[in-house]
N, C-alpha and C positions, 0 to 999 in steps of 0.2 A: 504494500500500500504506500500511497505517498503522499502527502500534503499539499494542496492547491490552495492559491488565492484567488477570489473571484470578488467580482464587484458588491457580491451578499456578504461574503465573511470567508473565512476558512475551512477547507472541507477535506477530509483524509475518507480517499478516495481507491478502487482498487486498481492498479498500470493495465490490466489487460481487461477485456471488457465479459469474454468468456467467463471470470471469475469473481464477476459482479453479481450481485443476488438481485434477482428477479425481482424482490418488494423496493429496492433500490429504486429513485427515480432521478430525472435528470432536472436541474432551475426551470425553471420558465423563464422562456423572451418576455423583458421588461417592457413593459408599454409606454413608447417611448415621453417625454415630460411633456413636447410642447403640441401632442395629439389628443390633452386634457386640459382642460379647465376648470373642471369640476371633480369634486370627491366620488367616487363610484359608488360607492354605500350612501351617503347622504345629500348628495348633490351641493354641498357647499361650496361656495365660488373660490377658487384658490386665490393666492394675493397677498402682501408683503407680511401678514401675520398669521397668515391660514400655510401652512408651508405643503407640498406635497409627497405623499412615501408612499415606497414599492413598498408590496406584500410580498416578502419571500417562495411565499408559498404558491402563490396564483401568477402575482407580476402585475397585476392590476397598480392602478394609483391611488389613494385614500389619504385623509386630514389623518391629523393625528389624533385625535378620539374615535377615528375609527379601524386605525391599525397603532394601538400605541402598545400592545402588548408583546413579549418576548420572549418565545418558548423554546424548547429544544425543539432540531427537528430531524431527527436520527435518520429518517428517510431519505434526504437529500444530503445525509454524510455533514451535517454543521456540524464544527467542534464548540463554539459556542450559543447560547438564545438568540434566536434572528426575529426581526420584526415581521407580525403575521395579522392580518386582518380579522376583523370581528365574523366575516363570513368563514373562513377558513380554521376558525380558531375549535369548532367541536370534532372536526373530520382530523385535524391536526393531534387531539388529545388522544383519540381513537385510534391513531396511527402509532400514536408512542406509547401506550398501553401495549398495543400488537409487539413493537421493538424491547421493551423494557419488560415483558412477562411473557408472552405469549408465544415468540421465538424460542428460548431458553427452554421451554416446555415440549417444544414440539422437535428440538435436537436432542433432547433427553430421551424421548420417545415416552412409549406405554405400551404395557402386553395385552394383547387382543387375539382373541382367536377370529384368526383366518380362514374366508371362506373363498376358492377360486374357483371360477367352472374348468373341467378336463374337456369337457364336449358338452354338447346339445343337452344333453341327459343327466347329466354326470358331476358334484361337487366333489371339493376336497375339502374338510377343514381342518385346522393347524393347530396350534397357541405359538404364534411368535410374539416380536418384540417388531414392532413399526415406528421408525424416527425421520424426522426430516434429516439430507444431509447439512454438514456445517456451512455449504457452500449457498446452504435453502436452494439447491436446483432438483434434486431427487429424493422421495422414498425412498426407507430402505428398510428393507426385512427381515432382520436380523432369527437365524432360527428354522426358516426353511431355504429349499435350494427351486422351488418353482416357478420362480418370480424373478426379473432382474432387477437392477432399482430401476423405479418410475420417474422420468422426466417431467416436471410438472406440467410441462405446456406439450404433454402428451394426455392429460385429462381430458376428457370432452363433458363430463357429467358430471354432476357430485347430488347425494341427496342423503339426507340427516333423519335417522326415527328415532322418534321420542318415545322414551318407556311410557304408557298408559299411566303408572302408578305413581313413580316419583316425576314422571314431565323431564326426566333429564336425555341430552342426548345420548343416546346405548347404541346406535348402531349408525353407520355409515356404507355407502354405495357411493363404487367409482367405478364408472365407466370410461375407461383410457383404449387409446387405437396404439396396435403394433403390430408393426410388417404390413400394415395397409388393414389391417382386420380390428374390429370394436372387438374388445374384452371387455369384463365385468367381475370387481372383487369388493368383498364386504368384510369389512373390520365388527366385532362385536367387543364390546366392553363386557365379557362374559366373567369374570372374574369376580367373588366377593371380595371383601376388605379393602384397605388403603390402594390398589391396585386398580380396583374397578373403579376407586372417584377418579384417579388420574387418568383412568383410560377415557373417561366422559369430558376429566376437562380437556383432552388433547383431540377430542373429537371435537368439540366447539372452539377452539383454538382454530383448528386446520381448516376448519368453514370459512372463518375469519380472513386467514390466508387464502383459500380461493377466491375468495371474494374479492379482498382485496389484488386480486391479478386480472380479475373479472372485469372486474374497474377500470384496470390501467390500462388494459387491452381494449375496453371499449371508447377510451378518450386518444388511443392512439390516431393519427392522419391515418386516410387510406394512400397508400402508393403507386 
């Protein structure tokens, strides 16, 4: 990793782009000063006491009551609080909840019995151990040998059941393509004791992550 300076702040950042984590995202184009005249949030007229700020996060422009806040923003690699707008600022909490707990949980993994289809007709199922890698680009299955790790942006599907009883989530369905063909495998938090809450929070965790991919993927340009 290496240390950059950018016109937002400082950001330790990965040299090759392959070994950049997928929730990783990149600034946003600042919109440039003299293409506003007004606050974007309030429409206050800017002017020699009204002063104008980027939002780190979006790139928009806003007064300062309405970007005067300054939070971590782990997602875009700041090493320290960058200034972020009042629109930006719950989506922004929510992301560093995901960096600051929900990552660390999901590289730890949790034991789940595994269920994959052999054929048409046909399951298997396991108890392994399923962890994101360190790199957050793949699954890994620590425990059986039927599975390679899963590429994440080889998922097409993801869907969450809720146990009837306690409403927590116990089971998960992912649908992933390989070698050109849709597969289908299911994690179950089948486990009693300390084991089984961890398998439920790493299954609302991982939701968390595709969603937030879901996201990123659908604000991408098309090319």
């Amino acid at each position: 990793k290496k240390l950059i300076k950018s016109k937002s702040g400082l950001r330790i950042v990965t040299e090759k782009e392959e070994q950049r984590s997928p929730f990783i995202i990149q600034e946003p184009q600042w919109v440039p000063d003299k293409e506003t005249t007004n606050c974007t949030n309030c429409s206050v007229k800017f002017g020699f006491t009204t002063r104008k700020h980027h939002c780190r996060r979006c790139g928009q422009i806003f007064c300062n009551l309405c970007c005067e806040k300054k939070v971590e923003l782990p997602r875009m690699c700041f090493v320290d609080p960058v200034r972020i707008c009042l629109t930006c600022e719950s989506s922004t909490r929510r992301e560093n909840k995901f960096f600051q707990k929900d990552l660390k949980l999901l590289t730890n993994g949790a034991i789940f019995l595994f269920r994959s289809q052999k054929n048409v007709n046909s399951y298997q199922d396991q108890l392994m151990r399923c962890k994101l890698s360190l790199d957050h680009r793949y699954l890994l299955f620590d425990g059986i040998e039927i599975i390679e790790p899963l590429d994440l942006n080889h998922i097409l599907s993801l869907k969450v059941h809720c146990d009837k009883l306690s409403g927590s989530n116990s089971m998960l369905d992912l649908e992933y393509s390989q070698n050109g063909d849709s597969k289908m495998l299911t994690l179950a938090a089948a486990i009693d004791g300390p084991e089984k809450k961890v398998g439920i929070n790493w299954i609302t965790a991982f939701q968390e992550a595709y969603n937030m991919l879901d996201k990123f993927n659908e604000d991408q340009p098309v090319i």
